[in-house]
Structures are given as C-alpha cells and as structure tokens.
BABATI-395283 format. One line per 8 residues: for each residue y, z, x of N, C-alpha, C. Coordinates in nm, 3 decimals, always signed. Atoms other than C-alpha are relative to their C-alpha. Example, Ala and Ser with C-alpha at 12.3 -4.5 7.8 and 13.67 -1.06 7.14 Angstrom:
BABATI-395283
-0.119:+0.000:+0.089:-0.450:+0.780:+1.230:+0.120:+0.000:+0.090; -0.119:-0.006:-0.082:-0.106:+0.714:+1.367:+0.109:+0.073:-0.077
This chain:
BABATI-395283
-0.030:+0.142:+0.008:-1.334:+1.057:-0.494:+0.013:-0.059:+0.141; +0.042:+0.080:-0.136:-1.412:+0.815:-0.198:+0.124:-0.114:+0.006; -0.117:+0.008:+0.088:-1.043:+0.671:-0.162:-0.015:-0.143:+0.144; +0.044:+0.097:-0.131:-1.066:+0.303:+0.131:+0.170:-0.010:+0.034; -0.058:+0.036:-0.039:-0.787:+0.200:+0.306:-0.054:-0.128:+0.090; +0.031:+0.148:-0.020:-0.725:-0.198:+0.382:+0.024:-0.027:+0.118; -0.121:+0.022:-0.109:-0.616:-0.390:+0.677:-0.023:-0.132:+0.020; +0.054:+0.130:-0.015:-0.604:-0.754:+0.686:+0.117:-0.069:+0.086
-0.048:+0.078:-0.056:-0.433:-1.040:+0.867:+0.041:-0.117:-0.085; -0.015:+0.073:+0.113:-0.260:-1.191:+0.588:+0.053:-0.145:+0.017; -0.060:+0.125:-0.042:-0.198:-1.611:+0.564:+0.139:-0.009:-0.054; -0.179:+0.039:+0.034:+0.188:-1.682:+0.563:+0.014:-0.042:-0.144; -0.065:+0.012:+0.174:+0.355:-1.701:+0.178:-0.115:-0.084:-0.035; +0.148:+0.060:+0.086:-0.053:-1.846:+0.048:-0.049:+0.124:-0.074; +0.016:-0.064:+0.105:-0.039:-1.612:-0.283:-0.191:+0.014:-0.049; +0.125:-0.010:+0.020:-0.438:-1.740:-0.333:-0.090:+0.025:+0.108
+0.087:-0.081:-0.094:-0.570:-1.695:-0.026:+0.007:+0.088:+0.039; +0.004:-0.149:-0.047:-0.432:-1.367:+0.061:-0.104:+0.059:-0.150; +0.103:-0.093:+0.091:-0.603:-1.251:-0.275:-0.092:-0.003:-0.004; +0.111:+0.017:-0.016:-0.893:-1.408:-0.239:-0.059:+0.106:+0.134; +0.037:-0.080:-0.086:-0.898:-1.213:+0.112:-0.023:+0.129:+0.008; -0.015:-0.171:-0.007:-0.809:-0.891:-0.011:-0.143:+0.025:-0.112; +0.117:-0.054:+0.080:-1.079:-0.898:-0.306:-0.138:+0.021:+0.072; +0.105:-0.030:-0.055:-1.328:-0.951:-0.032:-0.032:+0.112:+0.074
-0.080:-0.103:-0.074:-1.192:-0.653:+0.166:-0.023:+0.113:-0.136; -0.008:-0.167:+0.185:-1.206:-0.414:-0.236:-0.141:-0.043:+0.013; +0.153:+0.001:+0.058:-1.565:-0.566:-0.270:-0.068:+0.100:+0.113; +0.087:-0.088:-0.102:-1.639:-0.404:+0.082:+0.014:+0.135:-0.002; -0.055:-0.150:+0.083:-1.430:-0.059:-0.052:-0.109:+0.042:-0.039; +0.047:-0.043:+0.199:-1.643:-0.073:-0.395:-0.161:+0.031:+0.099; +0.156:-0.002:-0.040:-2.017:-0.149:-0.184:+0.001:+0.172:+0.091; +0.021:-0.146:-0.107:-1.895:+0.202:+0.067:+0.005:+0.097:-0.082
-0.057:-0.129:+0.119:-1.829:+0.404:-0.279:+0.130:+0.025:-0.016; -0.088:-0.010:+0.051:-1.473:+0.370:-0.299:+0.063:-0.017:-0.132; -0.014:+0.045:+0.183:-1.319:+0.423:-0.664:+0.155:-0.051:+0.023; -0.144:+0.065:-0.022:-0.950:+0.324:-0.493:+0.023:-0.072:+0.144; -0.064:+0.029:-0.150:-0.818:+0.100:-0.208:+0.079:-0.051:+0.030; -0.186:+0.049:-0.024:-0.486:+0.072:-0.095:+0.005:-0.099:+0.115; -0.009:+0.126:-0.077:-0.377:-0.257:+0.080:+0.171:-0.005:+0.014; -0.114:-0.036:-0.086:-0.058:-0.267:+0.298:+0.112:-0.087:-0.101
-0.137:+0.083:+0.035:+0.296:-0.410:+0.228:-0.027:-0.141:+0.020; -0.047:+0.177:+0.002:+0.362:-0.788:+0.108:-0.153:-0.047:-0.019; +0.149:+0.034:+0.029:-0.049:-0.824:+0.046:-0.033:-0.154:+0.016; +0.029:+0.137:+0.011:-0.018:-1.140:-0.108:+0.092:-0.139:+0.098; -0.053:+0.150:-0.099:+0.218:-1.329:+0.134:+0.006:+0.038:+0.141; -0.038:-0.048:-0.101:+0.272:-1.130:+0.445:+0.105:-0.006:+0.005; -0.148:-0.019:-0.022:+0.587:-1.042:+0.582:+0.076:-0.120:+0.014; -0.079:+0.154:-0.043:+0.782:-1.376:+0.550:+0.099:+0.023:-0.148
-0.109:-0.064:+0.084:+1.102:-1.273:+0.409:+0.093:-0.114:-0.035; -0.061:+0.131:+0.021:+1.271:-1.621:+0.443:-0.084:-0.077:-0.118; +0.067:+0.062:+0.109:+1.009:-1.770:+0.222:+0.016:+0.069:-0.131; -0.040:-0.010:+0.109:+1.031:-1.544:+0.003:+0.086:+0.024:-0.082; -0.161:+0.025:+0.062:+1.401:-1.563:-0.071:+0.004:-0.132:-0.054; -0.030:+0.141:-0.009:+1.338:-1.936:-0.070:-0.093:-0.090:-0.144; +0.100:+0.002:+0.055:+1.040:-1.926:-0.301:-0.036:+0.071:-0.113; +0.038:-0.101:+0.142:+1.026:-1.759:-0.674:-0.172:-0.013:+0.011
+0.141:+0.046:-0.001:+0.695:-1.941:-0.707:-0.109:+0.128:+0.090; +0.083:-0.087:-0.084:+0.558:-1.655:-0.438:-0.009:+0.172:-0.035; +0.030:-0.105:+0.109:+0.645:-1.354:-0.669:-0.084:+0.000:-0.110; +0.175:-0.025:+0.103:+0.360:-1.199:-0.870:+0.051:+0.133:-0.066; -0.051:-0.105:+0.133:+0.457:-0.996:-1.192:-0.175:+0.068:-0.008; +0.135:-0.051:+0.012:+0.146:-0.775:-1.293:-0.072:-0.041:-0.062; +0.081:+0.045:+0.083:-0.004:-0.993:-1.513:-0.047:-0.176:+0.070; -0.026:+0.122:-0.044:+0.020:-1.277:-1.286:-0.171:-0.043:+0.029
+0.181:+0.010:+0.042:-0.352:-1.442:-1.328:-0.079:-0.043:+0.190; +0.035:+0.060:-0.145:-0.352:-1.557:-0.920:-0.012:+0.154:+0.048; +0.050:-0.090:-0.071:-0.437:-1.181:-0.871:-0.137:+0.025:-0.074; +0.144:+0.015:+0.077:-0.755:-1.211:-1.106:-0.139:+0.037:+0.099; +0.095:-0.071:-0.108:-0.967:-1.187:-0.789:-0.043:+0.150:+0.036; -0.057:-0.126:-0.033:-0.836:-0.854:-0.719:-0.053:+0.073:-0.115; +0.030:-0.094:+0.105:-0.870:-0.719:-1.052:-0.116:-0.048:-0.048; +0.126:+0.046:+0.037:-1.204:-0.828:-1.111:-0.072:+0.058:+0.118
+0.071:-0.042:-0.147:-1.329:-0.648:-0.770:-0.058:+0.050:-0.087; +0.062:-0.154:+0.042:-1.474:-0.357:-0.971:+0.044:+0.124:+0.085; -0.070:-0.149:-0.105:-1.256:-0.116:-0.770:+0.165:+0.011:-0.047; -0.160:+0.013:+0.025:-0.908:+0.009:-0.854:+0.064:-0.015:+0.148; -0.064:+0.086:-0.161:-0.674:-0.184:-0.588:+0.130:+0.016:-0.035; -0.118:+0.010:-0.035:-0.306:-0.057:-0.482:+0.023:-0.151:+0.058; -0.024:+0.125:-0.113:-0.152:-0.403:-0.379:+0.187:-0.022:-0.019; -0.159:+0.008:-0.034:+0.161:-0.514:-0.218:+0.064:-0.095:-0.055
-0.003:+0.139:+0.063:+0.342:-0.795:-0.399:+0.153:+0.001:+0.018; -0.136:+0.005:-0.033:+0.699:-0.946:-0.383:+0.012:-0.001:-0.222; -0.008:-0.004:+0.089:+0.815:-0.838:-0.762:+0.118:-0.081:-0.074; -0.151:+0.042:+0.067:+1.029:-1.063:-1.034:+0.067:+0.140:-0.037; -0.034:-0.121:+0.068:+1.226:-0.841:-1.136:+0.066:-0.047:-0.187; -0.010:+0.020:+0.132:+1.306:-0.784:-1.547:+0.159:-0.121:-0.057; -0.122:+0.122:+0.034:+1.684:-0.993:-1.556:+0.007:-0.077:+0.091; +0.042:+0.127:-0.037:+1.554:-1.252:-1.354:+0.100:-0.038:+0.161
-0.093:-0.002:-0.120:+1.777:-1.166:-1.024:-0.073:+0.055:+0.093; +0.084:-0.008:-0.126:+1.655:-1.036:-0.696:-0.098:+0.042:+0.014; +0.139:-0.066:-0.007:+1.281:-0.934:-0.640:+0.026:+0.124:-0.009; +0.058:-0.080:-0.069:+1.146:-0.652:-0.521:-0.088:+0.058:+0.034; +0.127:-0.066:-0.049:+0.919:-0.477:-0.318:-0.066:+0.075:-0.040; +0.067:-0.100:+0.070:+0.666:-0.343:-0.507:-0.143:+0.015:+0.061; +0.147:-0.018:+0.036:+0.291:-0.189:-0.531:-0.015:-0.008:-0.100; +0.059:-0.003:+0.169:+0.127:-0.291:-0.842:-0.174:+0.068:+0.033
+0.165:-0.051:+0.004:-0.249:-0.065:-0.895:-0.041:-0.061:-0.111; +0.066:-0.021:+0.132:-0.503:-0.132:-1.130:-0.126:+0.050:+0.002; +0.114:-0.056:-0.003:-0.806:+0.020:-1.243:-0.086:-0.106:+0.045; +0.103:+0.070:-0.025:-1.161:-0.061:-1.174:-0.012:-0.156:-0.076; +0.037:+0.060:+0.102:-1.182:-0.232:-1.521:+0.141:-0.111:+0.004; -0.083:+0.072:+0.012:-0.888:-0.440:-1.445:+0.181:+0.022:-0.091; -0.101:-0.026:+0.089:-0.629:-0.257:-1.646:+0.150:+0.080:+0.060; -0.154:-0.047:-0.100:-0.238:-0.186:-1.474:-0.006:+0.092:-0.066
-0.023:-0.186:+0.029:-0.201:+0.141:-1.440:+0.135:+0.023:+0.029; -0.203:+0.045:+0.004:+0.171:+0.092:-1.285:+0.014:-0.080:+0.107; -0.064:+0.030:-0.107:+0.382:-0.047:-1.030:+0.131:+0.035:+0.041; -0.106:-0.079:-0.066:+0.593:+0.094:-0.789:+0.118:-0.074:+0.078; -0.120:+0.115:-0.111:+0.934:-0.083:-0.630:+0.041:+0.114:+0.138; -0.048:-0.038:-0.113:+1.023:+0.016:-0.321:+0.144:+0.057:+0.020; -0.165:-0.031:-0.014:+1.386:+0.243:-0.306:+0.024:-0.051:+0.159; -0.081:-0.039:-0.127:+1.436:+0.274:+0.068:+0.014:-0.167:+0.048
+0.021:+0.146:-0.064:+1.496:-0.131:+0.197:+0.037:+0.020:+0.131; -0.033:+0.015:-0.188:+1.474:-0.158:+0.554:+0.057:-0.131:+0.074; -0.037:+0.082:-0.066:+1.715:-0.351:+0.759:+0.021:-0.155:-0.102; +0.012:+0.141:+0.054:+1.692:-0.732:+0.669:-0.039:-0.054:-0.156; +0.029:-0.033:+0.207:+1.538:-0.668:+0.294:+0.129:+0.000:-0.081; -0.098:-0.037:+0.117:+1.868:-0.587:+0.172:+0.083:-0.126:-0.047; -0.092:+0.167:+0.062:+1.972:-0.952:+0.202:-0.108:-0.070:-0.091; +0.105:+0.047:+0.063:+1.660:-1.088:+0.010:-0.033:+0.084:-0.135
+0.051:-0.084:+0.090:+1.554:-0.782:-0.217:+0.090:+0.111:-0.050; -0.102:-0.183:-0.022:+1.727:-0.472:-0.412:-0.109:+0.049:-0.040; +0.075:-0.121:+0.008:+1.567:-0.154:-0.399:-0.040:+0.069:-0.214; +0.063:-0.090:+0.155:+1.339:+0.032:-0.698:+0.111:+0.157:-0.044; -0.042:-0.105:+0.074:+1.490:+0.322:-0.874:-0.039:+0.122:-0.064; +0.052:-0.112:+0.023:+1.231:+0.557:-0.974:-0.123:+0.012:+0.133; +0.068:+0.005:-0.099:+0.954:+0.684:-0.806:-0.194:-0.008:-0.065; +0.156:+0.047:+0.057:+0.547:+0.598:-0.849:-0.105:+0.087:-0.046
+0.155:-0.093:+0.019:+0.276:+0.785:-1.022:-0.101:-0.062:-0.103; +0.107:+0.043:+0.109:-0.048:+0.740:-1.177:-0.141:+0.128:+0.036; +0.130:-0.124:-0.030:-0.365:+0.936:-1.230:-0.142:-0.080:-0.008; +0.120:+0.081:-0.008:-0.727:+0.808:-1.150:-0.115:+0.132:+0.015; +0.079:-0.113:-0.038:-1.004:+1.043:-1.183:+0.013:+0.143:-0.017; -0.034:-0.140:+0.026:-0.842:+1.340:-1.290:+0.044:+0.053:+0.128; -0.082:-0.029:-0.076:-0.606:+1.326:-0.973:+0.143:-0.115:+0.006; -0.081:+0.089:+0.039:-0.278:+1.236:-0.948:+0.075:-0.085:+0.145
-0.014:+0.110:-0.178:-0.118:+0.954:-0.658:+0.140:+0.003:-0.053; -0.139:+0.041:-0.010:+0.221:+0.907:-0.538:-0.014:-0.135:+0.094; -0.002:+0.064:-0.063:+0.327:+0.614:-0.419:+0.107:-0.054:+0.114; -0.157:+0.005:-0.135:+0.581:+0.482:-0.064:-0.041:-0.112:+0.048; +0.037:+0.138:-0.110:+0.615:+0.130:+0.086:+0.078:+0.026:+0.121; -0.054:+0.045:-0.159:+0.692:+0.107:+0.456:+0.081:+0.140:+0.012; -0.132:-0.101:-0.045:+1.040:+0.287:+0.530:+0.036:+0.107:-0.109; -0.046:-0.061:+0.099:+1.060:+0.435:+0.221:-0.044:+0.158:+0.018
+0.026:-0.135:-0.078:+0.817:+0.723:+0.418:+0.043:+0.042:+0.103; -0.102:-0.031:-0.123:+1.060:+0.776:+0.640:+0.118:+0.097:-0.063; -0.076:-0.138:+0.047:+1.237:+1.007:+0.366:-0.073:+0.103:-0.067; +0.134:-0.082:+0.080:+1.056:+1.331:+0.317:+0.081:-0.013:-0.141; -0.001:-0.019:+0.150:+1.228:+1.373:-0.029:-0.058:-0.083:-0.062; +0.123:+0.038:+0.101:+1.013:+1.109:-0.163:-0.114:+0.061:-0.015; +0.089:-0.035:-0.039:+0.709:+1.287:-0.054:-0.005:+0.142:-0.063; -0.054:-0.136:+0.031:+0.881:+1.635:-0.138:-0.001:-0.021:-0.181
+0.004:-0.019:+0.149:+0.925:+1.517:-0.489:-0.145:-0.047:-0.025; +0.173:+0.027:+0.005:+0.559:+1.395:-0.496:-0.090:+0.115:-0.020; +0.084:-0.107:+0.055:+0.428:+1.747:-0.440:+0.025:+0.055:-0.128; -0.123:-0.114:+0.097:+0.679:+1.915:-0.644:-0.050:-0.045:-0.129; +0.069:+0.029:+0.084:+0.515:+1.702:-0.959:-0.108:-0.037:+0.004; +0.162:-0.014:-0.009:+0.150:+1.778:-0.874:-0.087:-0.105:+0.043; +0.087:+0.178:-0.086:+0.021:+1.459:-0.660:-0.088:+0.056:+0.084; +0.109:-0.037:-0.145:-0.257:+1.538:-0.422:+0.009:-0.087:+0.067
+0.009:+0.098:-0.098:-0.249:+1.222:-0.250:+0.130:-0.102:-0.036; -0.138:+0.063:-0.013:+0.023:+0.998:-0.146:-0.063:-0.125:+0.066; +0.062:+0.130:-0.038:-0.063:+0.605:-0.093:+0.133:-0.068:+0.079; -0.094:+0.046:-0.032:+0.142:+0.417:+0.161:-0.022:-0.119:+0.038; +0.068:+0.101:+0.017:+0.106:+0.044:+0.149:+0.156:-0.067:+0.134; -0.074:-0.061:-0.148:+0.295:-0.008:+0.553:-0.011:-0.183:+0.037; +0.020:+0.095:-0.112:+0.374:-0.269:+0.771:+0.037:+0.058:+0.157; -0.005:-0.036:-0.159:+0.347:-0.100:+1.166:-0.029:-0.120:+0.079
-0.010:+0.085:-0.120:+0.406:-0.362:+1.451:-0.049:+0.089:+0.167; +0.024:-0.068:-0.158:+0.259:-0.271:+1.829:+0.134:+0.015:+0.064; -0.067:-0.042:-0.048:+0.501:-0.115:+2.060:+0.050:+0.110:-0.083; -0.094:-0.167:+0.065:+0.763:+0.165:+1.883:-0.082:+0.031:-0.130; +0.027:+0.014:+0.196:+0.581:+0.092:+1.521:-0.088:+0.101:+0.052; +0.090:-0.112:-0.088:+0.276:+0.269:+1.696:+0.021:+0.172:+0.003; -0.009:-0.138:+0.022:+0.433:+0.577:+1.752:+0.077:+0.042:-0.124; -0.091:-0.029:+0.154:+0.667:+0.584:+1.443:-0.161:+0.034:-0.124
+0.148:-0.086:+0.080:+0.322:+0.603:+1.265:-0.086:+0.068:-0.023; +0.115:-0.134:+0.000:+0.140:+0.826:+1.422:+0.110:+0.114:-0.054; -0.063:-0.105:-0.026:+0.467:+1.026:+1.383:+0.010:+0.086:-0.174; -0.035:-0.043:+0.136:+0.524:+0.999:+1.003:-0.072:+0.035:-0.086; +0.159:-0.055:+0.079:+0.173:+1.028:+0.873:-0.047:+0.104:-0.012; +0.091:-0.173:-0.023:-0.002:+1.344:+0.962:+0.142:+0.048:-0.032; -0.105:-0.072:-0.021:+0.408:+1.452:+0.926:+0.003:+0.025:-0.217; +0.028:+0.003:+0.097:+0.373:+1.388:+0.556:-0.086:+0.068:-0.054
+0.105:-0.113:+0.054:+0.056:+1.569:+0.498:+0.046:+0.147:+0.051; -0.041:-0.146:-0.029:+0.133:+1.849:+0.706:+0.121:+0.080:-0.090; -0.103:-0.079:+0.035:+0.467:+1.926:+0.559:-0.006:-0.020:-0.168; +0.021:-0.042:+0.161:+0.366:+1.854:+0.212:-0.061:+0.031:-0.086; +0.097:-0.034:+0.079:+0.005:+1.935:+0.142:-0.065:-0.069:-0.075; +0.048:+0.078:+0.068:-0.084:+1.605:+0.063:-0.107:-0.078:+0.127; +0.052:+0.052:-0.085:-0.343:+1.414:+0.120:+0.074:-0.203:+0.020; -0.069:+0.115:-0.088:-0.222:+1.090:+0.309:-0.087:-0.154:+0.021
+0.069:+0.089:-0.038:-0.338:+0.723:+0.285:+0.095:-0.126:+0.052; -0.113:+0.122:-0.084:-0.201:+0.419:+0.509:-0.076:-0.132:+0.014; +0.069:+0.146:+0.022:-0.294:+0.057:+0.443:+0.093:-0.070:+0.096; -0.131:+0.056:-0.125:-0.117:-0.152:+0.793:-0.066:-0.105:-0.012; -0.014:+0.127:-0.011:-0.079:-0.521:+0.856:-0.119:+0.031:+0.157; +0.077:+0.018:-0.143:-0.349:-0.611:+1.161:-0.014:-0.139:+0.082; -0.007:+0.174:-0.053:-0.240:-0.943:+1.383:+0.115:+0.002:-0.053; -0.161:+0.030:+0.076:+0.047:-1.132:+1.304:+0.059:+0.028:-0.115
-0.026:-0.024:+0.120:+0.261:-1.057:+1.032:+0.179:-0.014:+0.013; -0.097:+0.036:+0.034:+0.580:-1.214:+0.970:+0.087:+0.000:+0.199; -0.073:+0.001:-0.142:+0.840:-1.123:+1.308:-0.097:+0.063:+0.099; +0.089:-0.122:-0.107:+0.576:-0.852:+1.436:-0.112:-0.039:-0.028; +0.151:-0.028:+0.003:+0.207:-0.787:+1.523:-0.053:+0.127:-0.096; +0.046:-0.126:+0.062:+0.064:-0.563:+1.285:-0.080:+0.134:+0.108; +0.062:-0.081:-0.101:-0.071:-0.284:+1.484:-0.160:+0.101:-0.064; +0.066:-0.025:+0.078:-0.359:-0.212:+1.243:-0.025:+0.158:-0.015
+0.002:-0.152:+0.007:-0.498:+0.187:+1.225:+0.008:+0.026:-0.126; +0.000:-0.053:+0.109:-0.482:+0.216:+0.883:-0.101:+0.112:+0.007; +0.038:-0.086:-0.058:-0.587:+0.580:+0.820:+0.005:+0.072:-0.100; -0.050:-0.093:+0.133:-0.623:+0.847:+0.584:-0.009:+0.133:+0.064; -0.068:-0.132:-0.084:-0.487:+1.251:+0.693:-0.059:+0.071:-0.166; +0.007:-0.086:+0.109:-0.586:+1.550:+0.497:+0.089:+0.107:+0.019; -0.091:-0.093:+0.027:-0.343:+1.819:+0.401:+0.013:+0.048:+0.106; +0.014:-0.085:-0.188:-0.232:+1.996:+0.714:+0.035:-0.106:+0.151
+0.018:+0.085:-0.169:-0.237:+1.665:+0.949:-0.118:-0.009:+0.058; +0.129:+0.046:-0.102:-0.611:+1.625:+1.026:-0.033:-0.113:-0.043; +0.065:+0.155:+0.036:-0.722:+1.268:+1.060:-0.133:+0.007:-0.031; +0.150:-0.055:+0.055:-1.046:+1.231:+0.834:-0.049:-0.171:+0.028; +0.051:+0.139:-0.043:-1.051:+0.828:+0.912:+0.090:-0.098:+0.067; -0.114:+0.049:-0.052:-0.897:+0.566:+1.092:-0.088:-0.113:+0.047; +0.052:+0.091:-0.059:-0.958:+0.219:+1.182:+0.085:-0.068:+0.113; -0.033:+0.029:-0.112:-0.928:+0.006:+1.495:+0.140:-0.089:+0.001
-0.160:+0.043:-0.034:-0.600:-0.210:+1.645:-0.019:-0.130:-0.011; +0.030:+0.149:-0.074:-0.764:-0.545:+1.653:-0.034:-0.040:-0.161; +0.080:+0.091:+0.094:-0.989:-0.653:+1.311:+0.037:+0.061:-0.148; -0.023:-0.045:+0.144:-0.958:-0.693:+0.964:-0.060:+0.121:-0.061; +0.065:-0.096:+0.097:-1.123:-0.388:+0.737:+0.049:+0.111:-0.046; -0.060:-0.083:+0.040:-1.145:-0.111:+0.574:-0.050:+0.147:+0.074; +0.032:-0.170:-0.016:-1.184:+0.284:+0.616:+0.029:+0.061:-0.115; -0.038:-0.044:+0.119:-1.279:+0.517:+0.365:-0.036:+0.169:+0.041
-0.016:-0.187:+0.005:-1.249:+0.932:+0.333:-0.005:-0.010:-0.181; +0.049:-0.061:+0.156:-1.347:+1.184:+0.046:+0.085:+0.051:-0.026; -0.063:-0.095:+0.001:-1.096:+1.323:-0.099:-0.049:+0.128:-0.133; +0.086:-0.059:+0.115:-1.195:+1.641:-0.333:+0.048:-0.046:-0.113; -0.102:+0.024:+0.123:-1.153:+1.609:-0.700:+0.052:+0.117:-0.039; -0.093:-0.145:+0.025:-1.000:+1.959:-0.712:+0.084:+0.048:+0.132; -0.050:-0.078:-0.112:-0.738:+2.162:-0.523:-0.046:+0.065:+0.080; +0.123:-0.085:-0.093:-0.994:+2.406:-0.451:-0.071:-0.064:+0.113
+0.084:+0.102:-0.084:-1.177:+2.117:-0.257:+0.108:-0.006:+0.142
C-alpha cells in the first residue's frame, strides 16, 4: 500500500477553503497511487486556538457536509478537525479518516493536550484504530507522540503503521521531530507517518518535512521546508514485507 503524507499552508479558521485545499493535495496522493493520506493537525482551520474557542461554527463532526470535498477525493484521507464533542461542551482535537468511497472509518481525539489547549479543549480518552487494506493504523496528534505508551500500546495490538497528524514550528520544533519520529519506529517496529503544518500556522511557522520512517528509523520519504505537498512511501501489505 502506497501510504502520502500532506503538508499545506492552511487559511486561518476558513473551514471551506482549507478543504477545498486539502482535497486538491488527496487528488495529488490518489494520481501518485496512494490508497491513504494523512494531513497534519487542525486541517481545516489551522492552528488558531482563540477562534476556535470563540467559534462553534468552526467545528466539524464527521458527517459535517463542508468536508464533502475531502471525501469525494477517491482516496482515504486522515484529517485534522476541531471536534463537537457528544454533550455539547468543550471540543476536541481530533483525526477523523475515511475511506476511498467516502465512508468514516473512525475518529481519533487527541489525549495528550499541549500547553494552551487545555484552556480551549479536553483531551480524548481512548486510543485510535482502523484497518485499510488488510493493515491495521494507529493513530497520535502532535504531543500526544511525545508518550511512547501510546505508540507501545499501538504495537502491542497489532498496528504496523502509526499516523501522526503534527504541527512542528522552525527552530526547537525541528529537532523535537527529527527526534520523535524515527524514535517511534525504531523503538516500536512501526512504520511511521508525519503530516506537518508548512508556513504560517497559528503562533508558529510550520517547519514542513512531513515524512514517512520504516521500522527501525530509516527515512523512506520526506518532503521539503518551504512548499505545500505531498510525499508518498510503500508500505508492505504483510509483516514479512
């Protein structure tokens, strides 16, 4: 399976034009042979955490029809979204996937909240899986790969690949990413995908690199620091592979 990783320069809390941007970004996935492509933290608004405390209107439930773009790519698309949550009180940070054919496969909330989140958002409670292809994905937003036991329980119930939908800023973010990535595969035998913000993005610069690592810590793709796109790697469809 041919698996893309995103990287865009998302417009401030504009729910239709970030989707519109990202479906063009899955159409370029779907044309390289990708059957999945993961797209970074906050997708549809970028990092603008004031807005979206300020703003219900900018949360997107999984059925929400202003991602229609998206699920109509012909590619299954991890995306980042600010989530209602079910008793109608504080968001949260989720990944919602869906298949090619448009059909939610799940969505994942974010446990670990970093810093400033915890006044805006509360944290998820379980942790993410789904299967595509006769492999199975874990899923981690941002800081949340910053604890191996998410990652640790990921192998431990048979995941080959681990999707991380990121926001990295230039300066420290930089090395915090190179640090935690390949640190993830290596120490857990997974394979490793990283969807990053590229350009502005909320307080920080995205520092783009989105990247995908195969078991062990070897980088199999990686894109540049400057422009929107994607990168895509094979991953096998067996262990044996």
């Amino acid at each position: 399976m041919r698996i893309a990783a995103a990287q865009l320069s998302c417009v401030p809390a504009d729910v239709g034009a970030n989707a519109a941007r990202a479906a063009v970004l899955a159409g370029r996935a779907r044309d390289e042979g990708a059957a999945l492509v993961v797209f970074p933290e906050f997708t549809l608004t970028g990092y603008e955490l004031a807005a979206l405390a300020a703003d219900p209107g900018l949360w997107t439930a999984a059925d929400d029809p202003r991602l229609d773009p998206l699920r109509s790519a012909g590619v299954a698309t991890a995306v980042g979204v600010a989530l209602p949550a079910a008793d109608g009180g504080r968001p949260l940070i989720a990944t919602t996937v869906y298949g090619a054919d448009g059909t939610h496969l799940t969505t994942y909330a974010k446990q670990h909240l970093y810093r400033q989140e915890n006044e805006a958002f509360r944290p998820g409670t379980g942790d993410g899986r789904f299967e595509l292809g006769g492999i199975r994905f874990s899923l981690g937003v941002c800081y949340d790969n910053h604890f191996p036991e998410l990652a640790g329980r990921a192998a431990a119930d048979g995941c080959r690949v681990h999707l991380a939908s990121s926001l990295y800023g230039t300066g420290d973010g930089i090395a915090e990413r190179a640090a935690v990535y390949p640190g993830i595969a290596r120490d857990h035998g997974l394979y490793v995908v990283l969807a990053n913000h590229v350009g502005p993005a909320g307080p920080w610069t995205g520092c783009g690199r989105s990247a995908v690592w195969a078991p062990g810590g070897a980088l199999l793709a990686e894109a540049d620091a400057e422009r929107e796109g994607v990168v895509t790697a094979e991953i096998p469809d067996t262990a044996a592979g």
